[in-house]
mmCIF file as Biopython writes it, N, C-alpha, C and O atoms, coordinates in Angstrom:
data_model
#
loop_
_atom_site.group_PDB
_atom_site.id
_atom_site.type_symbol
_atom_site.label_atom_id
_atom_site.label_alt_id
_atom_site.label_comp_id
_atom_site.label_asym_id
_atom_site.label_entity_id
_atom_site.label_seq_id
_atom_site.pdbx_PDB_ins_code
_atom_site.Cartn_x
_atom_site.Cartn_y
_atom_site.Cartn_z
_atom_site.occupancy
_atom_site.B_iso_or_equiv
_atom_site.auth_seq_id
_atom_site.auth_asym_id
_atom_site.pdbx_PDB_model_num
ATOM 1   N N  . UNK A ? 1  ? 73.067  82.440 132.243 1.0 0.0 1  A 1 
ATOM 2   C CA . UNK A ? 1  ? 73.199  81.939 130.894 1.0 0.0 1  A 1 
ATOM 3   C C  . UNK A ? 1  ? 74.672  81.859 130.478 1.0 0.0 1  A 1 
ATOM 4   O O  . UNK A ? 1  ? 75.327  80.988 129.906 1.0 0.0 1  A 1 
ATOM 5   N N  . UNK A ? 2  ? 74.990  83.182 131.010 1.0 0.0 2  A 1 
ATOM 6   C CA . UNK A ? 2  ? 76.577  82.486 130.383 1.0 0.0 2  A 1 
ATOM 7   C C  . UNK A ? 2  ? 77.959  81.689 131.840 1.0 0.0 2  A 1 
ATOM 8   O O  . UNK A ? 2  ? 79.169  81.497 131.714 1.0 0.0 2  A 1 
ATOM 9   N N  . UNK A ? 3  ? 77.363  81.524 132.622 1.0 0.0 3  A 1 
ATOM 10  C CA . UNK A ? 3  ? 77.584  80.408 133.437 1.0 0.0 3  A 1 
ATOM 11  C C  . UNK A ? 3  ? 77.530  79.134 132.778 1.0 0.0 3  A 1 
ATOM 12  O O  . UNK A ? 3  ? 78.296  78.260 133.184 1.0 0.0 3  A 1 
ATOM 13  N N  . UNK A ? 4  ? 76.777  78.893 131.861 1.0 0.0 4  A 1 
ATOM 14  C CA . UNK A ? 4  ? 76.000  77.694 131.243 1.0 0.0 4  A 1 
ATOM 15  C C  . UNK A ? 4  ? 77.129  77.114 129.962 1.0 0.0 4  A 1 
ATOM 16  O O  . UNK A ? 4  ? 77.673  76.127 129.468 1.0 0.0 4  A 1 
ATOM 17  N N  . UNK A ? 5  ? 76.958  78.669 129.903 1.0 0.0 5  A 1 
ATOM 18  C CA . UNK A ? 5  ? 77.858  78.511 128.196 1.0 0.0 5  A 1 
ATOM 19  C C  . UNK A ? 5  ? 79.576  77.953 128.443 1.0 0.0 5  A 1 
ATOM 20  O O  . UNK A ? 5  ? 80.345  77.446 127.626 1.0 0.0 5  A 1 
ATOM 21  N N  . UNK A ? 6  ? 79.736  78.213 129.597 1.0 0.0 6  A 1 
ATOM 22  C CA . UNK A ? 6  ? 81.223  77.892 130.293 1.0 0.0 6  A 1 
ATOM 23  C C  . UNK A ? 6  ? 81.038  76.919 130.747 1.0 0.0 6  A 1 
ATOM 24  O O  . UNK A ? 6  ? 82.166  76.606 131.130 1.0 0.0 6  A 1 
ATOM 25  N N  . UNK A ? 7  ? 80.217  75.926 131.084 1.0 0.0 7  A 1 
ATOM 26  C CA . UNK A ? 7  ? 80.448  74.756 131.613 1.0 0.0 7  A 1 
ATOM 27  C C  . UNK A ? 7  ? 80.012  73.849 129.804 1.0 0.0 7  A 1 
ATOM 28  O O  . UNK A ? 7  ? 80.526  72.735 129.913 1.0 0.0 7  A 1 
ATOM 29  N N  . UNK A ? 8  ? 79.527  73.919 128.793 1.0 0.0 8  A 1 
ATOM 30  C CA . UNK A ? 8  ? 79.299  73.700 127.533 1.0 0.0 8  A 1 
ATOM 31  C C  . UNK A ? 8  ? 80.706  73.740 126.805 1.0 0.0 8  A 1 
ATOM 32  O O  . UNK A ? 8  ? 81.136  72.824 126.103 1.0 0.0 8  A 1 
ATOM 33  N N  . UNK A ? 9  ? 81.250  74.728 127.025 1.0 0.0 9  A 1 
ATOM 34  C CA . UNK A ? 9  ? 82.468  74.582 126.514 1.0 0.0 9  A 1 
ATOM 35  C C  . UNK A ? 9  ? 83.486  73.582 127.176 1.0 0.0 9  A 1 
ATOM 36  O O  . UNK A ? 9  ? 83.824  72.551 126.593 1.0 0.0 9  A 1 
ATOM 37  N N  . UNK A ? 10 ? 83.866  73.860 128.172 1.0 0.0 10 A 1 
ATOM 38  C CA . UNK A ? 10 ? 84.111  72.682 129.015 1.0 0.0 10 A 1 
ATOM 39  C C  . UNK A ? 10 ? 84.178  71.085 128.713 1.0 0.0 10 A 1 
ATOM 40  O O  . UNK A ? 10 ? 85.122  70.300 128.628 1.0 0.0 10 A 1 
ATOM 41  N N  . UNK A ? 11 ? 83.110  70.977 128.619 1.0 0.0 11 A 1 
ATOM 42  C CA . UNK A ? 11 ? 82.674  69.845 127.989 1.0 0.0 11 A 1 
ATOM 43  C C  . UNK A ? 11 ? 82.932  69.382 126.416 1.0 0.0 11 A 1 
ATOM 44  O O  . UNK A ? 11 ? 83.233  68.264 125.997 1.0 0.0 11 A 1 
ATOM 45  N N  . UNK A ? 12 ? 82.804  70.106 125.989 1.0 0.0 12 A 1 
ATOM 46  C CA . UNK A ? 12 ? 83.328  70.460 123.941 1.0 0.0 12 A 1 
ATOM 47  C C  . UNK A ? 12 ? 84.771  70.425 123.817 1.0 0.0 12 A 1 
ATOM 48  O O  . UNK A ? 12 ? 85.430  69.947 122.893 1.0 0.0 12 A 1 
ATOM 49  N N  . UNK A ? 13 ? 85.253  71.113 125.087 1.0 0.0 13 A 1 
ATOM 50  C CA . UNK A ? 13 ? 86.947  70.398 124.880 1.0 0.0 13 A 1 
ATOM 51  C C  . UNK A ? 13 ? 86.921  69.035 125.779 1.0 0.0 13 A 1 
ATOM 52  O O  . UNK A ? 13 ? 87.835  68.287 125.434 1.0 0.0 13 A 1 
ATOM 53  N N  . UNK A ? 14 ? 86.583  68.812 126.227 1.0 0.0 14 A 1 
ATOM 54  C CA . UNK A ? 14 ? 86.750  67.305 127.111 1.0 0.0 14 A 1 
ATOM 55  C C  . UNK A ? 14 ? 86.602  66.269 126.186 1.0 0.0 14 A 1 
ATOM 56  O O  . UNK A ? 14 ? 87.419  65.356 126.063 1.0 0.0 14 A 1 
ATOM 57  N N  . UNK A ? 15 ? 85.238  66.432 125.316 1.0 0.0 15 A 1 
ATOM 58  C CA . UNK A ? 15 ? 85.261  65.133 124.353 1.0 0.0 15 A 1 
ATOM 59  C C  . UNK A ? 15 ? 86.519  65.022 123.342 1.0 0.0 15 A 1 
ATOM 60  O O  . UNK A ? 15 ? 87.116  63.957 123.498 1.0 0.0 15 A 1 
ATOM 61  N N  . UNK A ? 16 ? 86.951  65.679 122.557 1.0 0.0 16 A 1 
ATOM 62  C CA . UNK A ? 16 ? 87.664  65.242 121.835 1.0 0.0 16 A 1 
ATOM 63  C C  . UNK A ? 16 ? 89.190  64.755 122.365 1.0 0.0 16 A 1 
ATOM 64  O O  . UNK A ? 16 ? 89.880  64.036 121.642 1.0 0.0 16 A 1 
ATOM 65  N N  . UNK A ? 17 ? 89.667  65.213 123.709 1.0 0.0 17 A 1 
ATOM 66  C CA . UNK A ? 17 ? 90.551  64.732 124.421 1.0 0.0 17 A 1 
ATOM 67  C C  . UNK A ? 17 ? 90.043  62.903 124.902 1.0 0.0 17 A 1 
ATOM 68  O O  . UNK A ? 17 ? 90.802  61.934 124.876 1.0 0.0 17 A 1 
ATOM 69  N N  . UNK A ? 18 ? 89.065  62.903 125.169 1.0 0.0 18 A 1 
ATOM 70  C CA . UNK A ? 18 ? 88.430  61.285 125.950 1.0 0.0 18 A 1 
ATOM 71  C C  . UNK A ? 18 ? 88.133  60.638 124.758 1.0 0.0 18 A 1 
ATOM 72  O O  . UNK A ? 18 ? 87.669  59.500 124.815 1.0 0.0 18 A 1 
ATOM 73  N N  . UNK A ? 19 ? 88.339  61.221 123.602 1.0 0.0 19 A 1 
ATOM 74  C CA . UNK A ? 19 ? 88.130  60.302 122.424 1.0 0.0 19 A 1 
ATOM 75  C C  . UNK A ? 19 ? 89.835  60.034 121.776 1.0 0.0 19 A 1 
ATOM 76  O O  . UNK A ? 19 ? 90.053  59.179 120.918 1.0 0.0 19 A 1 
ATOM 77  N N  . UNK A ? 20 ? 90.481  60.559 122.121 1.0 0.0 20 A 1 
ATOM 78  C CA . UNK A ? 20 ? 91.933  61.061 121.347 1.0 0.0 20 A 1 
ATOM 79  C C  . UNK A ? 20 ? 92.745  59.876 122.348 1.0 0.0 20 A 1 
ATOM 80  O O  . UNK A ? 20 ? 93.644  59.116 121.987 1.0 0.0 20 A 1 
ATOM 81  N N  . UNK A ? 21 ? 92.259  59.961 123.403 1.0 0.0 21 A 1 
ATOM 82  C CA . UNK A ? 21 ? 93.072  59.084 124.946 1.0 0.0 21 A 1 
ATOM 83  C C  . UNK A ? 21 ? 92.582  57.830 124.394 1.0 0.0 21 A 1 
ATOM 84  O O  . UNK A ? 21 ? 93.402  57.111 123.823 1.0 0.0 21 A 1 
ATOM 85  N N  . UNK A ? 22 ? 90.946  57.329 124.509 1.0 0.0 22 A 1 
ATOM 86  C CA . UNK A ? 22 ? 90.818  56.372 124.971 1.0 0.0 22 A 1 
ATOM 87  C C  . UNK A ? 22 ? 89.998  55.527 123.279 1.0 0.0 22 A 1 
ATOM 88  O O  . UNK A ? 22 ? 89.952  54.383 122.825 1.0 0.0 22 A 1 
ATOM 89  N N  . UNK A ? 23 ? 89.638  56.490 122.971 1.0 0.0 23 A 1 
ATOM 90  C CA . UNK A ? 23 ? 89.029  55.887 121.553 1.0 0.0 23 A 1 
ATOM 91  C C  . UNK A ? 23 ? 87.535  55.035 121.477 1.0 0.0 23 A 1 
ATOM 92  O O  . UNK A ? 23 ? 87.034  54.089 120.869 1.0 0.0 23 A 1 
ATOM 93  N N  . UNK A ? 24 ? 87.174  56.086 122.569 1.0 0.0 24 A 1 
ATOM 94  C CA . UNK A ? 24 ? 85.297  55.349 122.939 1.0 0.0 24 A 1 
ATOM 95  C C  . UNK A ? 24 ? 85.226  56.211 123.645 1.0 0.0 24 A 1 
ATOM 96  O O  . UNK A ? 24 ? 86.016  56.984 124.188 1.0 0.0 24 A 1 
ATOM 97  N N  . UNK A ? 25 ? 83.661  55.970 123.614 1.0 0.0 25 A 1 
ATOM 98  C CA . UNK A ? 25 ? 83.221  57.497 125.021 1.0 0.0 25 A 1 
ATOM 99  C C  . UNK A ? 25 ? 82.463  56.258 125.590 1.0 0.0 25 A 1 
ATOM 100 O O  . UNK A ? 25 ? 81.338  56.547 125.999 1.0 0.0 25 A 1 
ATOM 101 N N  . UNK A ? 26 ? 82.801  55.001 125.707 1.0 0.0 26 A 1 
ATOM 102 C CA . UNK A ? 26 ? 81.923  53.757 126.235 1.0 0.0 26 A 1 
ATOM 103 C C  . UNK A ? 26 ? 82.624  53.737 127.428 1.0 0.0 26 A 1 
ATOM 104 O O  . UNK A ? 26 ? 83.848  53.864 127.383 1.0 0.0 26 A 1 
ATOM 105 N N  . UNK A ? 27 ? 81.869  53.553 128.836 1.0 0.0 27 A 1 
ATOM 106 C CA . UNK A ? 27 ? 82.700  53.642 130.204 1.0 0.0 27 A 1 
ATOM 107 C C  . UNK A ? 27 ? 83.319  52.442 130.418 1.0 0.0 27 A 1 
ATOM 108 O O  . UNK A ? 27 ? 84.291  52.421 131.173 1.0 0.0 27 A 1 
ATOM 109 N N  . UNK A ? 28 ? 82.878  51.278 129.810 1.0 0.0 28 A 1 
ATOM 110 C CA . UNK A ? 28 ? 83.373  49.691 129.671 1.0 0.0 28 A 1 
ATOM 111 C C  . UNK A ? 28 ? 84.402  50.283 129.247 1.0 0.0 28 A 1 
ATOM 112 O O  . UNK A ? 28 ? 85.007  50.778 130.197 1.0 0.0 28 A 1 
ATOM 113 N N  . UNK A ? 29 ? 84.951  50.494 128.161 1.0 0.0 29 A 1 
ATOM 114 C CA . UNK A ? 29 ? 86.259  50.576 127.271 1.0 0.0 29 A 1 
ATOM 115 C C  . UNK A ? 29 ? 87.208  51.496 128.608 1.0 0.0 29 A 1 
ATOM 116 O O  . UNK A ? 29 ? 88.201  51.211 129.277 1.0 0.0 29 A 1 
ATOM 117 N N  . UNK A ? 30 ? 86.371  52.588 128.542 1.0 0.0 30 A 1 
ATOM 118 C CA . UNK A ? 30 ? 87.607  53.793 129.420 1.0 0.0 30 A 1 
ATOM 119 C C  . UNK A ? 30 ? 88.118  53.281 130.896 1.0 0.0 30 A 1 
ATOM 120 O O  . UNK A ? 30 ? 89.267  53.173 131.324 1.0 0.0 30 A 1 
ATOM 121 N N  . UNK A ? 31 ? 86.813  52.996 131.542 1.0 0.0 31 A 1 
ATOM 122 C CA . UNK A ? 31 ? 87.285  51.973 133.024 1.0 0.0 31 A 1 
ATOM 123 C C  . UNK A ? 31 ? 88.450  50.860 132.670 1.0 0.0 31 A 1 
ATOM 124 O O  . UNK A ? 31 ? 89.417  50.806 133.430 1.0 0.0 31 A 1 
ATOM 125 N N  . UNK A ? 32 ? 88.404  50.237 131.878 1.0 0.0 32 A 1 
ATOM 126 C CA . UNK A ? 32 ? 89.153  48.576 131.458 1.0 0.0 32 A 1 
ATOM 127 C C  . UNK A ? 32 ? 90.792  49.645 131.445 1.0 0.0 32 A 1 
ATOM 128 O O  . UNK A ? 32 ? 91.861  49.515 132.042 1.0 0.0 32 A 1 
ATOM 129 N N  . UNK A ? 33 ? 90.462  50.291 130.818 1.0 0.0 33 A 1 
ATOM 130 C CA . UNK A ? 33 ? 91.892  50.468 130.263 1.0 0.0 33 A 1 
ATOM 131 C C  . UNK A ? 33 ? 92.556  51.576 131.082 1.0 0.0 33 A 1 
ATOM 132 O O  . UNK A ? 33 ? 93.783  51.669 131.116 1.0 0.0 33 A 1 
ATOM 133 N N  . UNK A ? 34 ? 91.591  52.586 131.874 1.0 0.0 34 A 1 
ATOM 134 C CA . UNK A ? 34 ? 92.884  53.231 133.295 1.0 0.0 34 A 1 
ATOM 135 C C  . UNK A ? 34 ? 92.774  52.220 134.036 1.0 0.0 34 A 1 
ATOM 136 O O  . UNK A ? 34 ? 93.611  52.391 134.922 1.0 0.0 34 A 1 
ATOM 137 N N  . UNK A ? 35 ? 92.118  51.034 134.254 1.0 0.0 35 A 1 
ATOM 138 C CA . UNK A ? 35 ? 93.191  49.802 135.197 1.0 0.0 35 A 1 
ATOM 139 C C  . UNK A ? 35 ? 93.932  48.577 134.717 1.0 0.0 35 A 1 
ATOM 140 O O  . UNK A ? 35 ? 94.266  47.625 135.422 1.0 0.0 35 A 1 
ATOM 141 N N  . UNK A ? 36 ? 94.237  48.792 132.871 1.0 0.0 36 A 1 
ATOM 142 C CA . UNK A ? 36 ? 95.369  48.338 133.170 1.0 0.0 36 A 1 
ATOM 143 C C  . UNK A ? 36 ? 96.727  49.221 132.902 1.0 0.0 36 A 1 
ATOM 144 O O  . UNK A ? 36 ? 97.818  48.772 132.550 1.0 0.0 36 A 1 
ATOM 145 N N  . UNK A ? 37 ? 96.370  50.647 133.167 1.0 0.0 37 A 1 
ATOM 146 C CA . UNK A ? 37 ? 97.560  51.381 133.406 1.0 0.0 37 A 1 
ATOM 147 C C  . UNK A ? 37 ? 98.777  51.355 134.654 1.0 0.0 37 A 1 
ATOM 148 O O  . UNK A ? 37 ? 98.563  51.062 135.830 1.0 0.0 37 A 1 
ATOM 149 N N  . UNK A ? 38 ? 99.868  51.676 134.161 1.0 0.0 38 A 1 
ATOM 150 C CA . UNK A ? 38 ? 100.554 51.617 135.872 1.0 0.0 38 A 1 
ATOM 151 C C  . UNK A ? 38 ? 100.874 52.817 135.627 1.0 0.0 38 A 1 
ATOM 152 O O  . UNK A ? 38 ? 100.249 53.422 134.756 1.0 0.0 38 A 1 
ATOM 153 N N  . UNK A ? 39 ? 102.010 53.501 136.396 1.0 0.0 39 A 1 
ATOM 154 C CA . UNK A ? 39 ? 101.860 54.636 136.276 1.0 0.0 39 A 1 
ATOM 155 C C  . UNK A ? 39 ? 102.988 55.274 135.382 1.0 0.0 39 A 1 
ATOM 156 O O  . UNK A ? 39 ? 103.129 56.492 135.278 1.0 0.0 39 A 1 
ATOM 157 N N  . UNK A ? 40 ? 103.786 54.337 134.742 1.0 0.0 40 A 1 
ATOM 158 C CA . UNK A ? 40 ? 104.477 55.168 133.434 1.0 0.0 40 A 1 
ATOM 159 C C  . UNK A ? 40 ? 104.038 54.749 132.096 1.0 0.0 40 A 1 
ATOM 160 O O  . UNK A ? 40 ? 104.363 55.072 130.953 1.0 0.0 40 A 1 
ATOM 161 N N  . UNK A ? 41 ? 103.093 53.826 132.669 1.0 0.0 41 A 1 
ATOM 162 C CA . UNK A ? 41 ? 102.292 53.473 130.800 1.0 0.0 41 A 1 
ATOM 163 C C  . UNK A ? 41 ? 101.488 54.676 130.570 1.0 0.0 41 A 1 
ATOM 164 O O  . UNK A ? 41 ? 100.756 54.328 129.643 1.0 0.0 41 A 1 
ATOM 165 N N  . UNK A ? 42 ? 101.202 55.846 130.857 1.0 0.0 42 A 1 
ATOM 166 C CA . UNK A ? 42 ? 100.341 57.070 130.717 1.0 0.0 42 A 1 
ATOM 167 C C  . UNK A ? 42 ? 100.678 58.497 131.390 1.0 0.0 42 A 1 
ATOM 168 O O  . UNK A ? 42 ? 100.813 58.816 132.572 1.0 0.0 42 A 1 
ATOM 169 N N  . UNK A ? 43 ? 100.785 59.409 129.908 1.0 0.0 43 A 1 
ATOM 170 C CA . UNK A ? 43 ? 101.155 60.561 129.828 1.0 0.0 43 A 1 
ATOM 171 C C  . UNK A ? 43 ? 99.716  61.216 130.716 1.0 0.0 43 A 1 
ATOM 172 O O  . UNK A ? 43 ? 98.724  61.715 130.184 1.0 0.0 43 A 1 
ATOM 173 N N  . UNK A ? 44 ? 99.985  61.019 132.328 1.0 0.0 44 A 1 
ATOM 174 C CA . UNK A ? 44 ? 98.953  61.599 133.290 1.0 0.0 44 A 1 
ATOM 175 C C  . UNK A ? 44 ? 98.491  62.943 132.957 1.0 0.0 44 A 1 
ATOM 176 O O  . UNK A ? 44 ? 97.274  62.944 133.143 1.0 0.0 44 A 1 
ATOM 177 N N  . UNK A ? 45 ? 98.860  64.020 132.577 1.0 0.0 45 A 1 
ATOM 178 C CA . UNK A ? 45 ? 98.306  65.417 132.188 1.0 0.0 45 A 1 
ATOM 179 C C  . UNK A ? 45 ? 97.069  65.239 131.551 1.0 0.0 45 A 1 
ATOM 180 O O  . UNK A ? 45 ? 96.109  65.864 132.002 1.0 0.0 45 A 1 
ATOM 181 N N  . UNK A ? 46 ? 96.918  64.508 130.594 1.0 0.0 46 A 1 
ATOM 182 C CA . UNK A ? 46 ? 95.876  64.146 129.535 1.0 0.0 46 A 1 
ATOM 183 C C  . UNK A ? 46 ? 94.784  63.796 130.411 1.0 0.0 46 A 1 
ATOM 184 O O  . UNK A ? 46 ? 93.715  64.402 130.334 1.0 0.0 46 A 1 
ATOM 185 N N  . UNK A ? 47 ? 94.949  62.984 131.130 1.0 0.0 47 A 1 
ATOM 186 C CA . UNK A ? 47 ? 93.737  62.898 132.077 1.0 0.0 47 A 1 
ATOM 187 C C  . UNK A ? 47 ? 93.782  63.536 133.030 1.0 0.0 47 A 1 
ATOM 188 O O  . UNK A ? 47 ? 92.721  63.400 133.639 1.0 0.0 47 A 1 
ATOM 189 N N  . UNK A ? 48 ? 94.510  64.251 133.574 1.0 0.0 48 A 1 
ATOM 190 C CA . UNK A ? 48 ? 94.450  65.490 134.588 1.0 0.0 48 A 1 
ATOM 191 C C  . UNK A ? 48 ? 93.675  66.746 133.894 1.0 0.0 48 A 1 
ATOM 192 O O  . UNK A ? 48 ? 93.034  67.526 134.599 1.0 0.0 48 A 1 
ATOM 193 N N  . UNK A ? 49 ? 93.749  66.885 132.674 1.0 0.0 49 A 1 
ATOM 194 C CA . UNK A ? 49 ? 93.121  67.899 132.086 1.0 0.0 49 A 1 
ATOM 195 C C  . UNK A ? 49 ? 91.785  67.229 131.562 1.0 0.0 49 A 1 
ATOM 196 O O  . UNK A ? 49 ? 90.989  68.138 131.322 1.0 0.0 49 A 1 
ATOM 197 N N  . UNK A ? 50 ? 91.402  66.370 131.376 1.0 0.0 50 A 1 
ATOM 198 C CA . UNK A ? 50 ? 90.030  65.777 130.977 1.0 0.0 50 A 1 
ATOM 199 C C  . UNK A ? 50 ? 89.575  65.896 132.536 1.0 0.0 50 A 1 
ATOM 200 O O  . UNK A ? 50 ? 89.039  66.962 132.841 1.0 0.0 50 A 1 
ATOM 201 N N  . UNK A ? 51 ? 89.676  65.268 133.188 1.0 0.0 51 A 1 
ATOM 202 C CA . UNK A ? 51 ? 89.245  65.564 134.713 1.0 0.0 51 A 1 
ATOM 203 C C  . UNK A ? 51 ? 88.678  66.792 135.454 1.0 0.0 51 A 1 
ATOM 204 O O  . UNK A ? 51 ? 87.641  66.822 136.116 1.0 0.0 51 A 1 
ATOM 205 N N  . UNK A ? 52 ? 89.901  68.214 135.130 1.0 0.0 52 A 1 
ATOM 206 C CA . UNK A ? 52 ? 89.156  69.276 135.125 1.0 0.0 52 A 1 
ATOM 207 C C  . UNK A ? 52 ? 88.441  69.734 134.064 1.0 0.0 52 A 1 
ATOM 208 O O  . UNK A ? 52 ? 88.163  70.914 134.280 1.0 0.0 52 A 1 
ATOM 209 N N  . UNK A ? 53 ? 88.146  69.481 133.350 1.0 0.0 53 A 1 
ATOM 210 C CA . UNK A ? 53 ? 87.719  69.816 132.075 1.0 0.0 53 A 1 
ATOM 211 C C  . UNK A ? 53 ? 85.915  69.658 132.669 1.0 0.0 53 A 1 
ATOM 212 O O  . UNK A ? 53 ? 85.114  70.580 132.823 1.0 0.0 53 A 1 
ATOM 213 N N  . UNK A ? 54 ? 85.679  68.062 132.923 1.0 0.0 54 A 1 
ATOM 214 C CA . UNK A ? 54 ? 84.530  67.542 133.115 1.0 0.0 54 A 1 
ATOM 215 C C  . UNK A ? 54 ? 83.929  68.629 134.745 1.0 0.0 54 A 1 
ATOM 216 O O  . UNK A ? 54 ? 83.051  69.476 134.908 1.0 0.0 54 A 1 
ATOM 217 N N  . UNK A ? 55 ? 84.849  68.065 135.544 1.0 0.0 55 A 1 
ATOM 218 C CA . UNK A ? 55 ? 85.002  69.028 136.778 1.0 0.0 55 A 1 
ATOM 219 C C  . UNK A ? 55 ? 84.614  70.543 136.448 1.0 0.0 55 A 1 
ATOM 220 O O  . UNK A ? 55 ? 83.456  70.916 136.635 1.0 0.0 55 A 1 
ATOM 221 N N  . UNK A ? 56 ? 85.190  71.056 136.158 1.0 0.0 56 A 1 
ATOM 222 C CA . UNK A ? 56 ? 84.294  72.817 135.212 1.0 0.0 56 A 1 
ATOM 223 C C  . UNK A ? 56 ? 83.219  72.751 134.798 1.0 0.0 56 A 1 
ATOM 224 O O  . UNK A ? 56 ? 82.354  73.502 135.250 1.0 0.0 56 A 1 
ATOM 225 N N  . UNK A ? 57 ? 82.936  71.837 133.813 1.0 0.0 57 A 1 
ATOM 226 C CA . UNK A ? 57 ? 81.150  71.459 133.074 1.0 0.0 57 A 1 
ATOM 227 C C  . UNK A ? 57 ? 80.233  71.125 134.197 1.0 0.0 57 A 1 
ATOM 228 O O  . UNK A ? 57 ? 79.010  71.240 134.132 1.0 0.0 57 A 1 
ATOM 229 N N  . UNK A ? 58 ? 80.911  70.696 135.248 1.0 0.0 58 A 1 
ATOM 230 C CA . UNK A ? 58 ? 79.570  69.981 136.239 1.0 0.0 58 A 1 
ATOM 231 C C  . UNK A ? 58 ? 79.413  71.227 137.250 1.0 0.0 58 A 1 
ATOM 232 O O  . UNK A ? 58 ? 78.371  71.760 137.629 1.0 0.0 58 A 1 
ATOM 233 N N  . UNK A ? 59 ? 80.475  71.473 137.512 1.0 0.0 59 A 1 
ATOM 234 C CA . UNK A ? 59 ? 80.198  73.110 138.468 1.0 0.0 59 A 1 
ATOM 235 C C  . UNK A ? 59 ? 79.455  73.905 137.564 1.0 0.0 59 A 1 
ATOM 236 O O  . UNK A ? 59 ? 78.524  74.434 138.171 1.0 0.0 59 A 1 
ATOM 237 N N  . UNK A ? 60 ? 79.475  74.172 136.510 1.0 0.0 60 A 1 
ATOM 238 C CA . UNK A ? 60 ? 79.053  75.164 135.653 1.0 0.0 60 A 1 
ATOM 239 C C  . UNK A ? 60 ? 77.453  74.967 135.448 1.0 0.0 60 A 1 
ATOM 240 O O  . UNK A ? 60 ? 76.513  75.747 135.603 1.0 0.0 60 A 1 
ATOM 241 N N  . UNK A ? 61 ? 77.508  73.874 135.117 1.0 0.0 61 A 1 
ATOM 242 C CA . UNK A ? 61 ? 76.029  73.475 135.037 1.0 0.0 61 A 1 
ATOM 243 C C  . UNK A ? 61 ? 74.591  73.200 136.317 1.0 0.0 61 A 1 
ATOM 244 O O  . UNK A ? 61 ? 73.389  72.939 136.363 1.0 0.0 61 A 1 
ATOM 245 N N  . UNK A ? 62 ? 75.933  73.524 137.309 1.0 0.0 62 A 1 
ATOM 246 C CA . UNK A ? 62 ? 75.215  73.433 138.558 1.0 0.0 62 A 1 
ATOM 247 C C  . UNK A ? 62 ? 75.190  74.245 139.042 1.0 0.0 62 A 1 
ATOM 248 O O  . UNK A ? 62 ? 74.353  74.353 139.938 1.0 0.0 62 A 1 
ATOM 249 N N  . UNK A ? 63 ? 76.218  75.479 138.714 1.0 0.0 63 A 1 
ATOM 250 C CA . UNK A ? 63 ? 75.865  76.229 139.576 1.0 0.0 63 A 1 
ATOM 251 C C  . UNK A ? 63 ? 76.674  76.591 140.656 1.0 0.0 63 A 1 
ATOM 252 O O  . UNK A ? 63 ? 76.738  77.727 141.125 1.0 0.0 63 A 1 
ATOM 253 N N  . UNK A ? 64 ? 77.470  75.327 141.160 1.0 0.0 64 A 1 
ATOM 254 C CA . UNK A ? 64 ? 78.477  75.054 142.195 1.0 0.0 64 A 1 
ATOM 255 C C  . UNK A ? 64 ? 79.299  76.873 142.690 1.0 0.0 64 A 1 
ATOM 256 O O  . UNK A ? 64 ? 79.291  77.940 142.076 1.0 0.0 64 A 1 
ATOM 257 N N  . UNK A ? 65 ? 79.610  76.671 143.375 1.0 0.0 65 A 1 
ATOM 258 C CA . UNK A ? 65 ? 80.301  77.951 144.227 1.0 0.0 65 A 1 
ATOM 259 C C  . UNK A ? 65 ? 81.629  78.246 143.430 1.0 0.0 65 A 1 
ATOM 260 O O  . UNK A ? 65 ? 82.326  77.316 143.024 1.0 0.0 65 A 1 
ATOM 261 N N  . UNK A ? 66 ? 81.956  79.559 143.221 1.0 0.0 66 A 1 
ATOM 262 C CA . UNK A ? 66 ? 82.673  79.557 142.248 1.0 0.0 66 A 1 
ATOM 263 C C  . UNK A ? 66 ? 82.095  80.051 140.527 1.0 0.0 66 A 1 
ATOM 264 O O  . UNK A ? 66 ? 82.565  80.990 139.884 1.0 0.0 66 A 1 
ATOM 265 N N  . UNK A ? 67 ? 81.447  79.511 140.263 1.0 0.0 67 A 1 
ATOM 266 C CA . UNK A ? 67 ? 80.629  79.512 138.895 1.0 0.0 67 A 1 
ATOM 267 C C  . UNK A ? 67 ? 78.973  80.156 139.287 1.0 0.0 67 A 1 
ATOM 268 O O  . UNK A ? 67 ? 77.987  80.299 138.565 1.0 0.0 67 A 1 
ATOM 269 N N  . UNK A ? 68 ? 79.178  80.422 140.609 1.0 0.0 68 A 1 
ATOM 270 C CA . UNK A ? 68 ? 77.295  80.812 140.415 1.0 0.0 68 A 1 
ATOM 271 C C  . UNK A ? 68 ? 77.129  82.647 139.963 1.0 0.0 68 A 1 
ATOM 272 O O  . UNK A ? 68 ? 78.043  83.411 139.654 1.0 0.0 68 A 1 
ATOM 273 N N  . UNK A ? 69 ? 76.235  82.827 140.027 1.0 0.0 69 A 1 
ATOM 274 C CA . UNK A ? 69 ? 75.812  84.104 139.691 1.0 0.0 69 A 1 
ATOM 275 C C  . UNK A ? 69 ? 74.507  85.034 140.874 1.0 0.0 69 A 1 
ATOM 276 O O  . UNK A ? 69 ? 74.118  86.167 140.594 1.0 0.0 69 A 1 
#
């Protein structure tokens, strides 16, 4: 249970970062626009940390090695 609660949180900070970046949680919008990034049009951390962010919630919720009990 509280494996669970750590991958929930996880996730609770991820959204408001993927909403703050991209301004939709629509995958049309978010796909379109990391390709037309190059690589100094974007402060990369922001999505390095949404990345693990999501990455933590999915181990967590699974269970994954690392997060199990």
């Amino acid at each position: 249970m509280v494996v669970n609660r750590v991958g929930d949180c996880a996730f609770i900070l991820a959204l408001p970062l993927i909403l703050l970046n991209f301004g939709s949680f629509n995958f049309q919008t978010i796909f379109s626009t990391l390709g037309s990034l190059t690589w100094f049009d974007y402060f990369y951390s922001d999505l390095d940390v949404i990345c693990l962010l999501l990455f933590i919630a999915a181990m967590a919720k699974s269970a994954q090695l690392g997060l199990h009990t």
